[in-house]
C-alpha positions as CSV (number, residue, x, y, z in Angstrom):
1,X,-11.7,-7.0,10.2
2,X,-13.2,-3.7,9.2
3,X,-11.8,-1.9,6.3
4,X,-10.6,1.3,6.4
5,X,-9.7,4.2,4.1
6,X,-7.0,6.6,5.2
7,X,-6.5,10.4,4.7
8,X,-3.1,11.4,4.1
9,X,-1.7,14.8,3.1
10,X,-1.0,14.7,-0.9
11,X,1.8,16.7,-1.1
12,X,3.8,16.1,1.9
13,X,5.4,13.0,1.4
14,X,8.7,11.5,-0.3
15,X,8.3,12.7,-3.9
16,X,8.6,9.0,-6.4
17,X,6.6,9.9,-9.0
18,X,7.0,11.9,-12.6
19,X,4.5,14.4,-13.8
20,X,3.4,15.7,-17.1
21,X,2.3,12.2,-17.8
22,X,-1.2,10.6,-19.0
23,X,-3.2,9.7,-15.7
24,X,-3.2,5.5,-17.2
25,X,0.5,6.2,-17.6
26,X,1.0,8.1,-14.3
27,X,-1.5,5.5,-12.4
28,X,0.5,2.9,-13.9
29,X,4.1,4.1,-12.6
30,X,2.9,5.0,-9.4
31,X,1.8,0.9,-9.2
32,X,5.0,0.1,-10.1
33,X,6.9,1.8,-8.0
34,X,5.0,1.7,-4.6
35,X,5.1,-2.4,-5.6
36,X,8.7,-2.3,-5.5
37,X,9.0,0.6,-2.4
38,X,6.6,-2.1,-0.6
39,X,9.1,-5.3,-2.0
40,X,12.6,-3.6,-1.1
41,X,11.6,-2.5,2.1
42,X,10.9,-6.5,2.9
43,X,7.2,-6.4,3.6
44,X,5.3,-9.5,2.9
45,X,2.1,-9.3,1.2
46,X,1.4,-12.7,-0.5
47,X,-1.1,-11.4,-3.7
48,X,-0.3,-7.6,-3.3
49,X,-2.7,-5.4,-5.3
50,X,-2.5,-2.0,-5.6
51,X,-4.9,0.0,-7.7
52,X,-4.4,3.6,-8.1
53,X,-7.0,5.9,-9.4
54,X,-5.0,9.9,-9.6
55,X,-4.5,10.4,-5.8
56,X,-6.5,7.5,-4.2
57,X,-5.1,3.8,-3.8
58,X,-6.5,1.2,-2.8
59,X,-4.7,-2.1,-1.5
60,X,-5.6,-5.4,-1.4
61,X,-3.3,-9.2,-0.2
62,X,-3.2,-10.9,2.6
63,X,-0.4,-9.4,5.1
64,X,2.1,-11.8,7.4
65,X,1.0,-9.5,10.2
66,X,-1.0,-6.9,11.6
67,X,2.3,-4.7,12.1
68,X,3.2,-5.5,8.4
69,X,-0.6,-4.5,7.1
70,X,0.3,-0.7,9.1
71,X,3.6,-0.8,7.5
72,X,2.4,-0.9,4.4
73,X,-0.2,1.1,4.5
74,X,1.7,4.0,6.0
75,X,4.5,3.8,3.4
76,X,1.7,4.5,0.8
77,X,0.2,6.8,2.3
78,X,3.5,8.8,3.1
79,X,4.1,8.8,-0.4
80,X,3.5,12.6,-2.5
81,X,0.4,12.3,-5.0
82,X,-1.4,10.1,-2.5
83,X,-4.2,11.6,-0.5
84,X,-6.1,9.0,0.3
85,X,-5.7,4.8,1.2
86,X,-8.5,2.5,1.3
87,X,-6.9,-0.7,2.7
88,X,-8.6,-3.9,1.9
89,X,-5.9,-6.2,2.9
90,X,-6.1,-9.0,5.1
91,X,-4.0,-10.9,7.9
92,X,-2.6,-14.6,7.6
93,X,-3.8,-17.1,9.4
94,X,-2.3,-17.2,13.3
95,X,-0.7,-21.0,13.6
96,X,-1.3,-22.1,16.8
97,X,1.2,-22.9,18.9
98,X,1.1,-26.2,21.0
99,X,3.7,-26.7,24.1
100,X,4.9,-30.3,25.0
């Protein structure tokens, strides 16, 4: 699968993060908190890395699903102070499933 980066609009999104921080700080709490926006809304990413470098993240796992990998990747990118998403996730395997 190709990967893609995504251009969102930095301001316009749900406001999670402080400011008048250190960028290592700031970077660092806006990790934490999109992990745990990503974990509470029950989106399953086995190995989720998130990197964020000021207003760019990038993400990285391997999703249940292709509808899970967009979920995910739009929650981040709805999310003010991040303009841009480079998604390097991938998908589980498909089990096969065999009729009797």
């Amino acid at each position: 699968m190709k990967m893609k980066i995504i251009s969102c609009i930095k301001n316009a999104g749900a406001k999670i993060f402080g400011i008048e921080k250190t960028t290592v700080k700031k970077n660092a709490e806006k990790t934490s908190q999109l992990r745990t926006i990503i974990t509470n809304l029950g989106l399953e990413v086995n190995n989720l890395g998130i990197e964020v470098d000021d207003d760019a993240v990038t993400l990285w796992g391997e999703a249940a699903d292709l509808a899970t990998k967009e979920k995910v990747v739009l929650v981040v990118g709805n999310t003010n102070d991040v303009a841009s998403v480079e998604d390097k996730m991938t998908l589980a395997a498909v089990k096969e499933i065999t009729e009797f």
